[in-house]
Chimera marker file (.cmm) of the C-alpha trace (Angstrom):
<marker_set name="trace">
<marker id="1" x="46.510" y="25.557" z="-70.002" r="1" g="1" b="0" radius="0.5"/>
<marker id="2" x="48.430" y="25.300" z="-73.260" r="1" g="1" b="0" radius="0.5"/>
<marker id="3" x="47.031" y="24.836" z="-76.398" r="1" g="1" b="0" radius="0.5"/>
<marker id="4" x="48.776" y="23.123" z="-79.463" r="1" g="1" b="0" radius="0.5"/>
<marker id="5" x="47.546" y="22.427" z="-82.949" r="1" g="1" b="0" radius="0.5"/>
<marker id="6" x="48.011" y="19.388" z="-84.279" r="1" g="1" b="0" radius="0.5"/>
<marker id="7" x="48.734" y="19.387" z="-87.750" r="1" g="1" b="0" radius="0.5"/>
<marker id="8" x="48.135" y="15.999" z="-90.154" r="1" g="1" b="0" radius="0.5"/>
<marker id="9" x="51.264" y="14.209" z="-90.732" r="1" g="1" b="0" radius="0.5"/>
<marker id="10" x="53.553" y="15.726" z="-87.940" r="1" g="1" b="0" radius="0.5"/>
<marker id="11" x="53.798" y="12.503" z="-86.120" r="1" g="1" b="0" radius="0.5"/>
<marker id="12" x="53.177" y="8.948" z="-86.766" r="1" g="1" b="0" radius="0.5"/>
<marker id="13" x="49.951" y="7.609" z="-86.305" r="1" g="1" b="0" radius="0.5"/>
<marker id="14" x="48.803" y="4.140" z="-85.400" r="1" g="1" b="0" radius="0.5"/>
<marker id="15" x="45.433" y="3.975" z="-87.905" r="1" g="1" b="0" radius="0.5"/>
<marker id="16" x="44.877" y="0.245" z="-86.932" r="1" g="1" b="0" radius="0.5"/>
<marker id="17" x="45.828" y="-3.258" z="-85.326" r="1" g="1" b="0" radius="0.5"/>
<marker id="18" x="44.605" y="-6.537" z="-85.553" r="1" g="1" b="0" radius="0.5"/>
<marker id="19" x="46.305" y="-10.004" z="-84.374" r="1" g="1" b="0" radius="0.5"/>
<marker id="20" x="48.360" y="-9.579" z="-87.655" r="1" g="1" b="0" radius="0.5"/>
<marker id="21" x="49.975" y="-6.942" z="-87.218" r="1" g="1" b="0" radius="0.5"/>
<marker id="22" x="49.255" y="-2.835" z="-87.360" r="1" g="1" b="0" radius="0.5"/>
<marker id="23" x="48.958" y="0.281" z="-90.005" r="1" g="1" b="0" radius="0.5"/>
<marker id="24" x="51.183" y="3.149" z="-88.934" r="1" g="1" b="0" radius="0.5"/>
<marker id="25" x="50.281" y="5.880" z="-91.102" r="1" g="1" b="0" radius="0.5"/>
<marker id="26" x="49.485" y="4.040" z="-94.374" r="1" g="1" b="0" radius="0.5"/>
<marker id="27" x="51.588" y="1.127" z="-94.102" r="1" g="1" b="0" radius="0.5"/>
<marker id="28" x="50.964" y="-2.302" z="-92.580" r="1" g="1" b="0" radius="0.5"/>
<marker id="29" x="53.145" y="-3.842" z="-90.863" r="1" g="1" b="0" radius="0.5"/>
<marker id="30" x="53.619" y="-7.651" z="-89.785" r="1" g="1" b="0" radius="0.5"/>
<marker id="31" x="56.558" y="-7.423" z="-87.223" r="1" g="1" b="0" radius="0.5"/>
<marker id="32" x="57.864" y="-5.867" z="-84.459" r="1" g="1" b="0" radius="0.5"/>
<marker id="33" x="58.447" y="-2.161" z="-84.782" r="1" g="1" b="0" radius="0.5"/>
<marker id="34" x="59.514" y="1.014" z="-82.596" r="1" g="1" b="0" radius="0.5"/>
<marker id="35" x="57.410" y="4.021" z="-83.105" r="1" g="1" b="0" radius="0.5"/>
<marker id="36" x="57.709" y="7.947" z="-82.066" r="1" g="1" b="0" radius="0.5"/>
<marker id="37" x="56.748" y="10.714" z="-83.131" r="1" g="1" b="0" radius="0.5"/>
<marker id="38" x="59.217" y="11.003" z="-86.129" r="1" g="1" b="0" radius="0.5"/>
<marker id="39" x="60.988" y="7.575" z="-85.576" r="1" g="1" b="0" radius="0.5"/>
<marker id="40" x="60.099" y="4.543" z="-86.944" r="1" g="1" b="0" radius="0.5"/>
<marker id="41" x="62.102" y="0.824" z="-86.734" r="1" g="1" b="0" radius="0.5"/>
<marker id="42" x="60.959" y="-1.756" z="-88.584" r="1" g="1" b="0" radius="0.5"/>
<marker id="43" x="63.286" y="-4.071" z="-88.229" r="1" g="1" b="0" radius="0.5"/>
<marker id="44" x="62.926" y="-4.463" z="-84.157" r="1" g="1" b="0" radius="0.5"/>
<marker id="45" x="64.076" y="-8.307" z="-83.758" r="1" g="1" b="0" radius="0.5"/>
<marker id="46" x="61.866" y="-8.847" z="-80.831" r="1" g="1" b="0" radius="0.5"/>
<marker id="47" x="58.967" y="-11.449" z="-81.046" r="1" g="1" b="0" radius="0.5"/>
<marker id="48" x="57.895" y="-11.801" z="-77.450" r="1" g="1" b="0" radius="0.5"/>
<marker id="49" x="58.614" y="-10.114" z="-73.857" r="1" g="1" b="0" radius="0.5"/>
<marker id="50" x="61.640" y="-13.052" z="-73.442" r="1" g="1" b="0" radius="0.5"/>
<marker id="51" x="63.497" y="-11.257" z="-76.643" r="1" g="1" b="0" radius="0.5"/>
<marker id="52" x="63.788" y="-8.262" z="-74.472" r="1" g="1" b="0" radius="0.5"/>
<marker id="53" x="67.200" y="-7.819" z="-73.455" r="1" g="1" b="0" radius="0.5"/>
<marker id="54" x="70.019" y="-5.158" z="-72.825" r="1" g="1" b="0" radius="0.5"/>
<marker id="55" x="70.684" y="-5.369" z="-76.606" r="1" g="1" b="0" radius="0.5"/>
<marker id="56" x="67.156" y="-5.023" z="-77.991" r="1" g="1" b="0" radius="0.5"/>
<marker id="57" x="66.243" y="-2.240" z="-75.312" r="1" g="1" b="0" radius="0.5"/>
<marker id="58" x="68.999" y="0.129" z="-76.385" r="1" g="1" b="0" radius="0.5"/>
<marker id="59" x="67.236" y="1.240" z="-79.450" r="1" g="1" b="0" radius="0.5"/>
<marker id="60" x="64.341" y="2.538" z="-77.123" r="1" g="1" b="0" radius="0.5"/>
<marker id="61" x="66.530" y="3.597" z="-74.354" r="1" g="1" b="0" radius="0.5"/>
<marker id="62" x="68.808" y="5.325" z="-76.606" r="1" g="1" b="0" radius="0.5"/>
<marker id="63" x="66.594" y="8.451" z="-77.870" r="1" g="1" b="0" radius="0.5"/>
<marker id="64" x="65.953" y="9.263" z="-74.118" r="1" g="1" b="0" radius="0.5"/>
<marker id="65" x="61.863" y="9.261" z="-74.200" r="1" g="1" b="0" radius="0.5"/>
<marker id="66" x="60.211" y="10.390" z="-71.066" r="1" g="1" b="0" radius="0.5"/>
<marker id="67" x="58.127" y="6.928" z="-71.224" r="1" g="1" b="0" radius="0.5"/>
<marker id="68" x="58.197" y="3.638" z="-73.443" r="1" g="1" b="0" radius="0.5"/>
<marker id="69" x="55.180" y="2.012" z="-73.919" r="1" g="1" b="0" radius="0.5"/>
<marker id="70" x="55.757" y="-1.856" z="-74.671" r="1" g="1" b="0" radius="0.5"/>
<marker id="71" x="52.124" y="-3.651" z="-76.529" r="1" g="1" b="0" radius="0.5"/>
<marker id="72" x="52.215" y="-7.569" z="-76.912" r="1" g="1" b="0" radius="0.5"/>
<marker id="73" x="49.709" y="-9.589" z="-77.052" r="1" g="1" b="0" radius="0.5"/>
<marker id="74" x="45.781" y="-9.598" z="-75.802" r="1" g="1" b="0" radius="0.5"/>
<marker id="75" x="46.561" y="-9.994" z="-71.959" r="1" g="1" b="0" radius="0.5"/>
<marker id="76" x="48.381" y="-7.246" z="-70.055" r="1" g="1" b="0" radius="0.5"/>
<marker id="77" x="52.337" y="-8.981" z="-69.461" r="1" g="1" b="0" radius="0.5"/>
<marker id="78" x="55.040" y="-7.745" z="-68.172" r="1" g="1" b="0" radius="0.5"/>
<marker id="79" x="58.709" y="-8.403" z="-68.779" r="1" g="1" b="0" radius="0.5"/>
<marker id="80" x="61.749" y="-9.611" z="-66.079" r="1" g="1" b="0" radius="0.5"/>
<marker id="81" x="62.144" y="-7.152" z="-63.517" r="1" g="1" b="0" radius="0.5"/>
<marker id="82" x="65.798" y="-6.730" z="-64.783" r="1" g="1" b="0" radius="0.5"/>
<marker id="83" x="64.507" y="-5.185" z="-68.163" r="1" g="1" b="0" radius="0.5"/>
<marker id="84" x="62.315" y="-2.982" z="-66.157" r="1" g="1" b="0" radius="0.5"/>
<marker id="85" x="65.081" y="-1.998" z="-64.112" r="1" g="1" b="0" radius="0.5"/>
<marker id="86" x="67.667" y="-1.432" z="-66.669" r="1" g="1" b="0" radius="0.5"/>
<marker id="87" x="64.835" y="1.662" z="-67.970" r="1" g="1" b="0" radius="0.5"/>
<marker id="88" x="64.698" y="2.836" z="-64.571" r="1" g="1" b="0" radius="0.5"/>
<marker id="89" x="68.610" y="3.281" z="-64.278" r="1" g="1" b="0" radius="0.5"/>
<marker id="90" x="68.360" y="5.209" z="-67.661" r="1" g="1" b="0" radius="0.5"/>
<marker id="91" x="65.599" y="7.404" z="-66.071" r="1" g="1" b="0" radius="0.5"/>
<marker id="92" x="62.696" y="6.141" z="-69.029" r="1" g="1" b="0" radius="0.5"/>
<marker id="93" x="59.875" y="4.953" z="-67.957" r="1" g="1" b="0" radius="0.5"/>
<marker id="94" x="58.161" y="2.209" z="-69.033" r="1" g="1" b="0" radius="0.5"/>
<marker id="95" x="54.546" y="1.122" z="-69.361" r="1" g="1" b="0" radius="0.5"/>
<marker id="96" x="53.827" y="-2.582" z="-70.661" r="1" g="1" b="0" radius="0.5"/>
<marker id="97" x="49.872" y="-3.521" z="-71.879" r="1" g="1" b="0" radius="0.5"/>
<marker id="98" x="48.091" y="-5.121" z="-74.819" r="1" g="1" b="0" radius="0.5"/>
<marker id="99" x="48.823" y="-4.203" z="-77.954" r="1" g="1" b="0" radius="0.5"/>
<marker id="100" x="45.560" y="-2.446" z="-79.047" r="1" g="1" b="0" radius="0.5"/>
<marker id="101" x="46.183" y="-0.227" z="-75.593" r="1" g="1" b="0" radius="0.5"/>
<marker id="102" x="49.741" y="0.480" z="-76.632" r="1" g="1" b="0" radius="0.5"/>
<marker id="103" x="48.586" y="1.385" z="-80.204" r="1" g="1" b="0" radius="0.5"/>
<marker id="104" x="45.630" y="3.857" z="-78.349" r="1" g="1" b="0" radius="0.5"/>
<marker id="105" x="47.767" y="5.418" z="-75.423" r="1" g="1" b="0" radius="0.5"/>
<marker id="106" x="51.068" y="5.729" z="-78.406" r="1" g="1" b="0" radius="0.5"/>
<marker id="107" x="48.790" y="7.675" z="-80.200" r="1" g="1" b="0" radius="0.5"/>
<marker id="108" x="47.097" y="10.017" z="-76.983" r="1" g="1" b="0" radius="0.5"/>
<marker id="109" x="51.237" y="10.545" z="-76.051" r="1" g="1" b="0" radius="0.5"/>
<marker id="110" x="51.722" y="12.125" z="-79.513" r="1" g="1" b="0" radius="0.5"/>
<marker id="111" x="48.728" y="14.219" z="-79.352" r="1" g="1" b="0" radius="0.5"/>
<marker id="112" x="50.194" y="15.399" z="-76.371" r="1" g="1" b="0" radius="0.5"/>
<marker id="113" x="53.255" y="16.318" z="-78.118" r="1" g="1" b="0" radius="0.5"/>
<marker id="114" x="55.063" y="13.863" z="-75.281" r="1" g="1" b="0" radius="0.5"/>
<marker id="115" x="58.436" y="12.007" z="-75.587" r="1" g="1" b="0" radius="0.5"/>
<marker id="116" x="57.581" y="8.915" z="-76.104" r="1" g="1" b="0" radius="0.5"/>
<marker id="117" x="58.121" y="5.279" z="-77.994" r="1" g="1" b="0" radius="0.5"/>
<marker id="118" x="56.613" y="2.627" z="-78.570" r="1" g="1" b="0" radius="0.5"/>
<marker id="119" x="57.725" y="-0.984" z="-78.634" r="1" g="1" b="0" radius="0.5"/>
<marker id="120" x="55.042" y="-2.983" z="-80.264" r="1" g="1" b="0" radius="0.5"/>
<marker id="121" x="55.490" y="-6.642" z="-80.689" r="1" g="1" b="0" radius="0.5"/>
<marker id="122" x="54.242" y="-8.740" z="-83.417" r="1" g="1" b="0" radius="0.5"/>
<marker id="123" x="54.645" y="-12.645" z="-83.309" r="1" g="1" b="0" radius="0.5"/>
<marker id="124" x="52.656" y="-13.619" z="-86.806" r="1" g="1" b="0" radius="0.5"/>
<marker id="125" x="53.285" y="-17.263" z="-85.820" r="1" g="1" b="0" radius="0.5"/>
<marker id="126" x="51.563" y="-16.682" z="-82.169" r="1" g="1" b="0" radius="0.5"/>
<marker id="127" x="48.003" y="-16.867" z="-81.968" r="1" g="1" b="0" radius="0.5"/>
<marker id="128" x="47.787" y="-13.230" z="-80.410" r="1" g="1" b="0" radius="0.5"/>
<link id1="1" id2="2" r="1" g="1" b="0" radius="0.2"/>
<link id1="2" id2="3" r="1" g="1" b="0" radius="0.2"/>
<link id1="3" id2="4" r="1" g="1" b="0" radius="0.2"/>
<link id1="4" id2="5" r="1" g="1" b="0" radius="0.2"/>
<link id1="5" id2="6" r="1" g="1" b="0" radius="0.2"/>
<link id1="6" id2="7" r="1" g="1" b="0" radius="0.2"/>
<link id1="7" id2="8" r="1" g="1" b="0" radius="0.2"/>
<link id1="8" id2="9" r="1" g="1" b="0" radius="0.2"/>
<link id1="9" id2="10" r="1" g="1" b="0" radius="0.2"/>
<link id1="10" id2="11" r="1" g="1" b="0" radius="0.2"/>
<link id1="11" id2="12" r="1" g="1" b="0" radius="0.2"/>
<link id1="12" id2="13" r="1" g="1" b="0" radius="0.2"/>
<link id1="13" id2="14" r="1" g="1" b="0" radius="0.2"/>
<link id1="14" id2="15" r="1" g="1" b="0" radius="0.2"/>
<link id1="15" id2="16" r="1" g="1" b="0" radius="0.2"/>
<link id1="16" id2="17" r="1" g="1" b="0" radius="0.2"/>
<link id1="17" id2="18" r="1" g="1" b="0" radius="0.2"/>
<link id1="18" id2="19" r="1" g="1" b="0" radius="0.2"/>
<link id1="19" id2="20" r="1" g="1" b="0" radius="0.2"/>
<link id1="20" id2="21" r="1" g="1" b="0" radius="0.2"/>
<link id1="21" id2="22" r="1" g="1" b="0" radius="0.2"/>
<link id1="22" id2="23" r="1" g="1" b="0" radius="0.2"/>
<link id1="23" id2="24" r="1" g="1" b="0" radius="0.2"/>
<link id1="24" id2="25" r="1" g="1" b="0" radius="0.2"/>
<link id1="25" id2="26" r="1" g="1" b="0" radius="0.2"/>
<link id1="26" id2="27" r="1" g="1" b="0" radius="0.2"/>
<link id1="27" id2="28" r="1" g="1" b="0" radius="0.2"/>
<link id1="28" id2="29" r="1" g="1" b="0" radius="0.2"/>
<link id1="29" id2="30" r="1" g="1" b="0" radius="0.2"/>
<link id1="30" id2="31" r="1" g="1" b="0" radius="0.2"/>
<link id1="31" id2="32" r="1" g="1" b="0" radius="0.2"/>
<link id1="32" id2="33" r="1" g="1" b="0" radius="0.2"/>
<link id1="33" id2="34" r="1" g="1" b="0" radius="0.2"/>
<link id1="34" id2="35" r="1" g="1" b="0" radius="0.2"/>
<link id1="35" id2="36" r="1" g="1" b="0" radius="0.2"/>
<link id1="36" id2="37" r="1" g="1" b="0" radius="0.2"/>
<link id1="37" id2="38" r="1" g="1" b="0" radius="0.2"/>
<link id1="38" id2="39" r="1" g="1" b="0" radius="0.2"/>
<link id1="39" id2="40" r="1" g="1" b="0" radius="0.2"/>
<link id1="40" id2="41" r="1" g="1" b="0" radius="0.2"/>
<link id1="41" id2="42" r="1" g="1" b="0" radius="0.2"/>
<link id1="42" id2="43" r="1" g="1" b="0" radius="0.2"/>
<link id1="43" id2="44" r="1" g="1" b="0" radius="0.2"/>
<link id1="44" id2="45" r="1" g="1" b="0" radius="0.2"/>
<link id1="45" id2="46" r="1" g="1" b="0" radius="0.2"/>
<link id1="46" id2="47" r="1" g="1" b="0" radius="0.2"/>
<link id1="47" id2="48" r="1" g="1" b="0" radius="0.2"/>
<link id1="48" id2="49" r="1" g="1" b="0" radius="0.2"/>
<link id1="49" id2="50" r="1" g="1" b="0" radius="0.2"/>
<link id1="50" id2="51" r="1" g="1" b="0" radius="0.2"/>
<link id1="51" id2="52" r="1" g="1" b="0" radius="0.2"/>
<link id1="52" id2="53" r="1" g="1" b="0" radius="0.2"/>
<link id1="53" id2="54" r="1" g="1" b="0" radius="0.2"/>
<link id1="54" id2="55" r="1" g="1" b="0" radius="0.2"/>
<link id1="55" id2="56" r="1" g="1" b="0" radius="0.2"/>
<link id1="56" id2="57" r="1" g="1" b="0" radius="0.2"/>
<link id1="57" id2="58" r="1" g="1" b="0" radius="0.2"/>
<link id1="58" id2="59" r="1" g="1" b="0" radius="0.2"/>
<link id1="59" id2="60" r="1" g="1" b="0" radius="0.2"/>
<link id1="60" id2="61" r="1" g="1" b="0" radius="0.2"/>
<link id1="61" id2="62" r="1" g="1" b="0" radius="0.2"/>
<link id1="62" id2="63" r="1" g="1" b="0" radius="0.2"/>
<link id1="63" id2="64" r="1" g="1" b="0" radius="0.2"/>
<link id1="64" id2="65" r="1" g="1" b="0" radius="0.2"/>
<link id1="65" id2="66" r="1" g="1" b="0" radius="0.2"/>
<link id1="66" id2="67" r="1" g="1" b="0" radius="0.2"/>
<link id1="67" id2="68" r="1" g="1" b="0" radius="0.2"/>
<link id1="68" id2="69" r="1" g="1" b="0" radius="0.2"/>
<link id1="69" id2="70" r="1" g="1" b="0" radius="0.2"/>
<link id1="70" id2="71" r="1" g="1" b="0" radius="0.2"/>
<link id1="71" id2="72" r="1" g="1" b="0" radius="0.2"/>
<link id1="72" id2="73" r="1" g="1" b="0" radius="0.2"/>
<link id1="73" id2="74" r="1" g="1" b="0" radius="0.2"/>
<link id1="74" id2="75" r="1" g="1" b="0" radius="0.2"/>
<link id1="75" id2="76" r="1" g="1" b="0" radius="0.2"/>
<link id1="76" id2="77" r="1" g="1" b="0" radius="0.2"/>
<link id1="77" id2="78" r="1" g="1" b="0" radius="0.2"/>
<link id1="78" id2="79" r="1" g="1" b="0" radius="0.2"/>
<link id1="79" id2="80" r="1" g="1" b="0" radius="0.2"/>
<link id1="80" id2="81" r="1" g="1" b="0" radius="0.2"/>
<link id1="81" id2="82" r="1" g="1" b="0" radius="0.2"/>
<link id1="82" id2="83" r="1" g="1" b="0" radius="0.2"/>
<link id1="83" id2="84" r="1" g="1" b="0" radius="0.2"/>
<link id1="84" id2="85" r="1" g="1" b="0" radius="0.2"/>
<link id1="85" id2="86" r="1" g="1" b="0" radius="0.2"/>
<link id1="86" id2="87" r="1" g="1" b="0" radius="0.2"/>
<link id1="87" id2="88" r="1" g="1" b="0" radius="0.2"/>
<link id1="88" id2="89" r="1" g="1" b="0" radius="0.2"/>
<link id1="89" id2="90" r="1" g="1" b="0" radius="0.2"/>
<link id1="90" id2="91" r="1" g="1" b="0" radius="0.2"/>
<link id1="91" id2="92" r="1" g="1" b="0" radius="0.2"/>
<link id1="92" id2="93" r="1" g="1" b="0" radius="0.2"/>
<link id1="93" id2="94" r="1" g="1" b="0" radius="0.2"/>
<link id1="94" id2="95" r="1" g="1" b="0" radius="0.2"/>
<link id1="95" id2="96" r="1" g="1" b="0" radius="0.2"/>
<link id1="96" id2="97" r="1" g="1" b="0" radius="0.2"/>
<link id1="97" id2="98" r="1" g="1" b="0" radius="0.2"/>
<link id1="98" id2="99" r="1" g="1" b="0" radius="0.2"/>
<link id1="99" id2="100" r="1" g="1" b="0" radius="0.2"/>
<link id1="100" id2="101" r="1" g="1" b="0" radius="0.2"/>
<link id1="101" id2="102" r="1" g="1" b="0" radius="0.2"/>
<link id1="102" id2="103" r="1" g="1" b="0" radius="0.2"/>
<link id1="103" id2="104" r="1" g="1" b="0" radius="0.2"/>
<link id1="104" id2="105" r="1" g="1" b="0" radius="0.2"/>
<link id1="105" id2="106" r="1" g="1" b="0" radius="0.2"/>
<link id1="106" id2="107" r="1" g="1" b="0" radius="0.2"/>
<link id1="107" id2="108" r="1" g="1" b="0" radius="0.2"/>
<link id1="108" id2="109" r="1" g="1" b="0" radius="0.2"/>
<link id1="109" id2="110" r="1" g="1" b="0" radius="0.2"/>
<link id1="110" id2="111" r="1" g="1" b="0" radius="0.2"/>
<link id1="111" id2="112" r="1" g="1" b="0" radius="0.2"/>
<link id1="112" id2="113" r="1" g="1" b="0" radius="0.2"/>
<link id1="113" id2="114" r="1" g="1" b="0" radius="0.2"/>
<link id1="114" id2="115" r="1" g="1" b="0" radius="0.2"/>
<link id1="115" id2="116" r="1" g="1" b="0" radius="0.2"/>
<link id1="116" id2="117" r="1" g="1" b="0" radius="0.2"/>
<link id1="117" id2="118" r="1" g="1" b="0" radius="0.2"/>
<link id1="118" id2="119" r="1" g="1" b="0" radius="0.2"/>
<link id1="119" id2="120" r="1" g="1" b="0" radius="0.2"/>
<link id1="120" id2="121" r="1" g="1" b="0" radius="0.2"/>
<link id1="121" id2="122" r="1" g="1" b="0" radius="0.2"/>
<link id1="122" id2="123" r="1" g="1" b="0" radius="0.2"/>
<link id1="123" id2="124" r="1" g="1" b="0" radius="0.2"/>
<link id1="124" id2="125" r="1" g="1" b="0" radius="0.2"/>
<link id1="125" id2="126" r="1" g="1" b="0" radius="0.2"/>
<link id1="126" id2="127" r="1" g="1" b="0" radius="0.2"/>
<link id1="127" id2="128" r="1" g="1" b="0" radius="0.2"/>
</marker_set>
């Protein structure tokens, strides 16, 4: 079994979500962002699963995680099977829930040192 220590700061951390939005670290944030470990987009232009396309994938796809978790929302959705497809023929995998699961299993990947990113969508004008 392998052991790391995690030190404070050597990854980002998802403190807290709500239906606004979500502190990583010790910034809020009211829109949709991409997380990793040392990665963070603010300025993802994705407000609900139907904004995901080729285009707005790429910036996951691109840093070649071994899984991307997608959060929206308060009931588990998933995207067009041609999204989830397009991952699969760049070998990522992808894992779609709630938010507040996303935020919880982004932050387990990290402790386990794990390539991984998450695509966490904020609509402020939806009702959650």
């Amino acid at each position: 079994m392998q052991l790391t220590e995690h030190k404070p700061g050597s990854h980002h951390h998802i403190r807290s979500v709500d239906e606004h939005g979500l502190v990583i670290n010790d910034r809020r944030y009211t829109s949709s962002v991409i997380v990793g470990a040392r990665l963070l987009n603010a300025d993802w232009p994705v407000l609900n699963l139907d904004d995901l396309n080729e285009s707005t994938i790429e910036p996951l796809i691109e840093h070649r995680p071994e899984v991307v978790v997608i959060g929206v929302g308060k009931i588990q959705t998933f995207p067009d099977p041609a999204i989830q497809l397009a991952f699969m023929r760049h070998g990522v995998g992808i894992e779609c829930m709630t938010l507040d699961a996303a935020c919880r299993t982004f932050n387990v990947l990290m402790s386990e040192n794990r390539r991984a990113l998450a695509g966490l969508i904020i609509n402020p004008d939806s009702p959650a």
